[in-house]
Residue frames relative to the residue before (quaternion, step in Angstrom):
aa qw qx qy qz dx dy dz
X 1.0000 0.0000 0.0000 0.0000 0.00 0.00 0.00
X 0.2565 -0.7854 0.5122 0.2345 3.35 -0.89 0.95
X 0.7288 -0.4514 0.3001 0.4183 3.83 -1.25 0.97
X 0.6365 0.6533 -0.2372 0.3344 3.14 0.66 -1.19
X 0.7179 0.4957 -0.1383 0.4689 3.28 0.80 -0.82
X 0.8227 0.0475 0.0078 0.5664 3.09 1.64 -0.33
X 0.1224 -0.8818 0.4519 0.0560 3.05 1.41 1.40
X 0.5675 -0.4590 0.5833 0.3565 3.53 -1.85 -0.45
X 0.4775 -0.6425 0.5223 0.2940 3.67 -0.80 0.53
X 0.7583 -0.1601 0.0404 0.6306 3.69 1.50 -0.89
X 0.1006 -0.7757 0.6114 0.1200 3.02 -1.34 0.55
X 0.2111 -0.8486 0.4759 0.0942 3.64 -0.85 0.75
X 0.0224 -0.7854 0.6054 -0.1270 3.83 0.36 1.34
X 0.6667 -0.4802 0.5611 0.1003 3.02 -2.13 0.76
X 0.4726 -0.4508 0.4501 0.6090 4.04 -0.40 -0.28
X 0.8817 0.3229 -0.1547 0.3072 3.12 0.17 -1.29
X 0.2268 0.5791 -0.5196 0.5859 3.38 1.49 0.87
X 0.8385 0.4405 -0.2245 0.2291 3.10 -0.35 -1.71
X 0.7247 0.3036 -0.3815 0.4870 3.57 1.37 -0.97
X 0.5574 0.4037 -0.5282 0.4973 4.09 0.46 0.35
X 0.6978 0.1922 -0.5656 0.3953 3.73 0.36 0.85
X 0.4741 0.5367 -0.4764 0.5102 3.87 0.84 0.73
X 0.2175 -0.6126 0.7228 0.2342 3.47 0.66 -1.08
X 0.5368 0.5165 -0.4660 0.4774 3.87 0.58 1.26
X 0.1700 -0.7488 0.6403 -0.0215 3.60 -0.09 1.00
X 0.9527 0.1775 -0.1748 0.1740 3.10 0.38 -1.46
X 0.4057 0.6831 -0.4212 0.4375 3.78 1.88 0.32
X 0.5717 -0.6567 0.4909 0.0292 2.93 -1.40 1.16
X 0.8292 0.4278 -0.0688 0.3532 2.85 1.27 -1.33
X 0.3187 -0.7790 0.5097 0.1784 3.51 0.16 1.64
X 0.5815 0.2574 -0.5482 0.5432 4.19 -0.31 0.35
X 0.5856 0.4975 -0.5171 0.3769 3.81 0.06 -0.78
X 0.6308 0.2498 -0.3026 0.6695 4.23 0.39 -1.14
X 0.5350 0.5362 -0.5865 0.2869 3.56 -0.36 -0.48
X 0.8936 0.1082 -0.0007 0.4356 3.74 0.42 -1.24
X 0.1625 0.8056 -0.5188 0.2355 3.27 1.20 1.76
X 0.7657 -0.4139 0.2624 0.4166 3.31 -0.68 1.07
X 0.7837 0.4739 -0.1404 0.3762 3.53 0.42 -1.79
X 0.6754 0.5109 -0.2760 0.4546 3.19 1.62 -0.27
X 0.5815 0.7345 -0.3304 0.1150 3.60 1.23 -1.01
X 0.7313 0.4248 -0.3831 0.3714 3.63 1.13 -0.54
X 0.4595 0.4667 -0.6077 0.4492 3.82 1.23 0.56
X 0.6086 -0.6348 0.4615 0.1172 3.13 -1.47 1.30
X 0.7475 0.0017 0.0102 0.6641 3.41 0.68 -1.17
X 0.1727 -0.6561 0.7313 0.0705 3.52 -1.53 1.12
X 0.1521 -0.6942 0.7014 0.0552 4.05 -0.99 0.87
X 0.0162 0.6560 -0.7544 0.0158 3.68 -0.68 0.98
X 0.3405 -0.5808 0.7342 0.0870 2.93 -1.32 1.74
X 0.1974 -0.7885 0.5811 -0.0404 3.14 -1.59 1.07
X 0.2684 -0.7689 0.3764 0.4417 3.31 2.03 -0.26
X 0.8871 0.1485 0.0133 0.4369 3.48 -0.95 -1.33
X 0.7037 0.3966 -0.2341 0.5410 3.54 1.48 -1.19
X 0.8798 -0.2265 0.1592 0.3864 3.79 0.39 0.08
X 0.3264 -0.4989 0.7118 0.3712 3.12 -1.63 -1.69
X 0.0920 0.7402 -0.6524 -0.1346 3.09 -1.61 0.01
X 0.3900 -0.7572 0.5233 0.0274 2.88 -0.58 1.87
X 0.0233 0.7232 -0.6892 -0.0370 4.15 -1.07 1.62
X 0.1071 -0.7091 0.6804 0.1507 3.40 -0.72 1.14
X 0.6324 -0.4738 0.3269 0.5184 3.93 -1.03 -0.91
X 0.7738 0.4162 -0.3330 0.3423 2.68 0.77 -0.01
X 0.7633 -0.0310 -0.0245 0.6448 3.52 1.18 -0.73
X 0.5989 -0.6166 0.4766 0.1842 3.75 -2.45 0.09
X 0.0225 -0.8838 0.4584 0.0910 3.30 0.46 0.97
X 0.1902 -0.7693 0.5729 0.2090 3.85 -0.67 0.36
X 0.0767 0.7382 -0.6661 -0.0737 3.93 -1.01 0.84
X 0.3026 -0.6202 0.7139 0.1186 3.31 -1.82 0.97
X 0.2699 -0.7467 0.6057 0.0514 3.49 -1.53 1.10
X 0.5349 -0.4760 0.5111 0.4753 3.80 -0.84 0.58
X 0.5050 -0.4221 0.7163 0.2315 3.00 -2.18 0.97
X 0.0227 0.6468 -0.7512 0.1295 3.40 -1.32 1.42
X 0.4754 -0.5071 0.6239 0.3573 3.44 -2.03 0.24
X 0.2688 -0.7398 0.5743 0.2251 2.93 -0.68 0.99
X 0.3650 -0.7546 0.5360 0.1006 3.69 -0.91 1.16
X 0.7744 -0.1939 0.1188 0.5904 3.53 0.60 -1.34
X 0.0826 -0.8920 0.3039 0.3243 3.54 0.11 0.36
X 0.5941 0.6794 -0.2793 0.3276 3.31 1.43 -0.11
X 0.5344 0.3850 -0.5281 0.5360 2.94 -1.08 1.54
X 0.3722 0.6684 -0.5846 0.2701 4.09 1.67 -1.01
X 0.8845 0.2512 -0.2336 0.3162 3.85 -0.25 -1.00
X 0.6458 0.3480 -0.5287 0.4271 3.56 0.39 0.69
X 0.4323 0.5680 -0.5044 0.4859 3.59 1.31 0.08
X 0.6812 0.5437 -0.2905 0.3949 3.57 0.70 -0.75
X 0.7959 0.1861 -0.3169 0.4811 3.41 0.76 -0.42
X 0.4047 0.6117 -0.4293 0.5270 3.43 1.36 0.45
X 0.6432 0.4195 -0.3622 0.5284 3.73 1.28 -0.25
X 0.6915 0.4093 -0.3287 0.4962 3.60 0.83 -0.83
X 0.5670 0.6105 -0.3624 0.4176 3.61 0.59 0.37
X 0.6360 0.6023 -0.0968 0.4726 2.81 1.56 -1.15
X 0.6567 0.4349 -0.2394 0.5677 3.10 1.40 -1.08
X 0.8060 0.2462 -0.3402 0.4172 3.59 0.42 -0.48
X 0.4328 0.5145 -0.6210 0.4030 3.42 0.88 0.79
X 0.6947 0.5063 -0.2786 0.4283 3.49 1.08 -0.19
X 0.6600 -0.6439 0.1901 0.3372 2.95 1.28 0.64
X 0.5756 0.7091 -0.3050 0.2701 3.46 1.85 0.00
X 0.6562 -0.5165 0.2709 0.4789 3.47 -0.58 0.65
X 0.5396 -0.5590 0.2933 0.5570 4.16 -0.84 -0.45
X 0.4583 0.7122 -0.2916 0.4446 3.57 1.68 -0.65
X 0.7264 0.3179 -0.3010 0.5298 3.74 0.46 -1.16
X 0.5098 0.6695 -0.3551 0.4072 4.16 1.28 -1.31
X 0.6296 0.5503 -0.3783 0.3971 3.92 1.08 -0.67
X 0.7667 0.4336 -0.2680 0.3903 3.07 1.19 -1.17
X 0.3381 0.7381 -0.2440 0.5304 3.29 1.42 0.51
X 0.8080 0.1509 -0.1782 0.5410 3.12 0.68 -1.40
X 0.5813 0.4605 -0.4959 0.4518 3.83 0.75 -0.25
X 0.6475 0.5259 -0.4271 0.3490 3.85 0.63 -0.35
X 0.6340 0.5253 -0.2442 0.5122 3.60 1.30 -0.80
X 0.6956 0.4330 -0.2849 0.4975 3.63 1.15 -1.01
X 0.5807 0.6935 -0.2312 0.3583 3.81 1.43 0.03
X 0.6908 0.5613 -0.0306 0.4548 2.61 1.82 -1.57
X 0.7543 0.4160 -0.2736 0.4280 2.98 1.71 -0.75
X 0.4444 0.6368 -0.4022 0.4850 3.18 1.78 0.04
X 0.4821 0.7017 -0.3309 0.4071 3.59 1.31 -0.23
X 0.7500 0.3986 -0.1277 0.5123 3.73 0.82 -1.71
X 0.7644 -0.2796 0.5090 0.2802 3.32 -2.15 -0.04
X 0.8026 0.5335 0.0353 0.2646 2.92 0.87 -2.03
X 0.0303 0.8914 -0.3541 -0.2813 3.39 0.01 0.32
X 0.6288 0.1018 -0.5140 0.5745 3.93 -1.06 1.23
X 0.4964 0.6317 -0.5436 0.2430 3.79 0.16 0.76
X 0.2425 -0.7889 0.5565 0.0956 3.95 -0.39 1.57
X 0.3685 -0.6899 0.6019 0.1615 3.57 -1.15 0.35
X 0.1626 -0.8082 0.4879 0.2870 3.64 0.53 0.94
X 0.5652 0.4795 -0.5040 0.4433 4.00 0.42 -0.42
X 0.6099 0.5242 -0.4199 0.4206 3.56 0.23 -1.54
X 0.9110 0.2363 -0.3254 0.0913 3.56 0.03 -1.52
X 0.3515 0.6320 -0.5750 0.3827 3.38 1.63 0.37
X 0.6797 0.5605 -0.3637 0.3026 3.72 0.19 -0.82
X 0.5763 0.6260 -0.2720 0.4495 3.27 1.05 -1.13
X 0.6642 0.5625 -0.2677 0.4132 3.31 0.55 -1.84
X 0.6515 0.5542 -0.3230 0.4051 3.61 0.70 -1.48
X 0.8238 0.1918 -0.2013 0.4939 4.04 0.86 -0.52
X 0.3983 0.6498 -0.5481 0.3445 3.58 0.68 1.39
X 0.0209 0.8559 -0.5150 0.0427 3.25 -0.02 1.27
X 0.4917 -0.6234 0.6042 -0.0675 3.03 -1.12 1.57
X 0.0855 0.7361 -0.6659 0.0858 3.89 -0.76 1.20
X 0.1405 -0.7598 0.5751 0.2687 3.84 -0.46 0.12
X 0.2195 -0.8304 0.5121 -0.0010 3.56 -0.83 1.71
X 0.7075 0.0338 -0.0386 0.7048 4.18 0.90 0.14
X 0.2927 -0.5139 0.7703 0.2385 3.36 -1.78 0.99
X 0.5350 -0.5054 0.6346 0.2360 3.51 -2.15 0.18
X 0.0623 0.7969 -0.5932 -0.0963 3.02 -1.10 0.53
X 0.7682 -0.5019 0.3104 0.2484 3.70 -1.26 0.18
């Protein structure tokens, strides 16, 4: 079965994930790979930005979130907490836009602990409260 036929709902790459699945080393610009052809039928793209964010490609538009400056404690495990957070959110019924702020709060928290996939429920209400979410390019056809 080809992928295509049965895309992922999201996927959640690194820059340097993302340009070895473009085959684009050298563009700078992250909406430019963001909305390469080969990519368009995955719905949601999460670029993990570490310290500097996410950026969140649905189909339709490029959303950009910033996370609180934290000590980072341990960071492994930060990105399956993250899509364990955006899961969370849309088991809660939240759109994939509001789900981000979910996962960057959950992939924060665990950069927070000793532990790794271990969330601080106090921490992550607090956290959540300062993920901010700007929308930087509509999509087009």
């Amino acid at each position: 079965m080809h992928s295509q036929h049965c895309p992922p709902y999201l996927i959640k790459p690194n820059s340097e994930e993302l340009a070895m699945l473009v085959n684009d080393n050298a563009s700078k610009d992250v909406r430019e790979i963001l909305t390469a052809s080969h990519l368009a039928h995955i719905p949601n793209i999460l670029l993990s930005q570490g310290a500097e964010g996410t950026v969140l490609r649905t189909k339709e538009t490029c959303y950009q979130y910033t996370i609180p400056k934290i000590k980072v404690v341990n960071p492994v495990g930060s990105g399956d907490s993250s899509v364990a957070g955006f899961c969370y959110g849309l088991a809660q019924t939240q759109s994939s836009v509001e789900a981000t702020k979910y996962a960057m709060a959950a992939g924060v928290c665990n950069a927070m602990e000793h532990r790794t996939g271990y969330i601080d429920l106090t921490n992550y209400q607090h956290v959540l409260s300062q993920i901010n979410c700007t929308k930087v390019a509509q999509q087009h056809d």
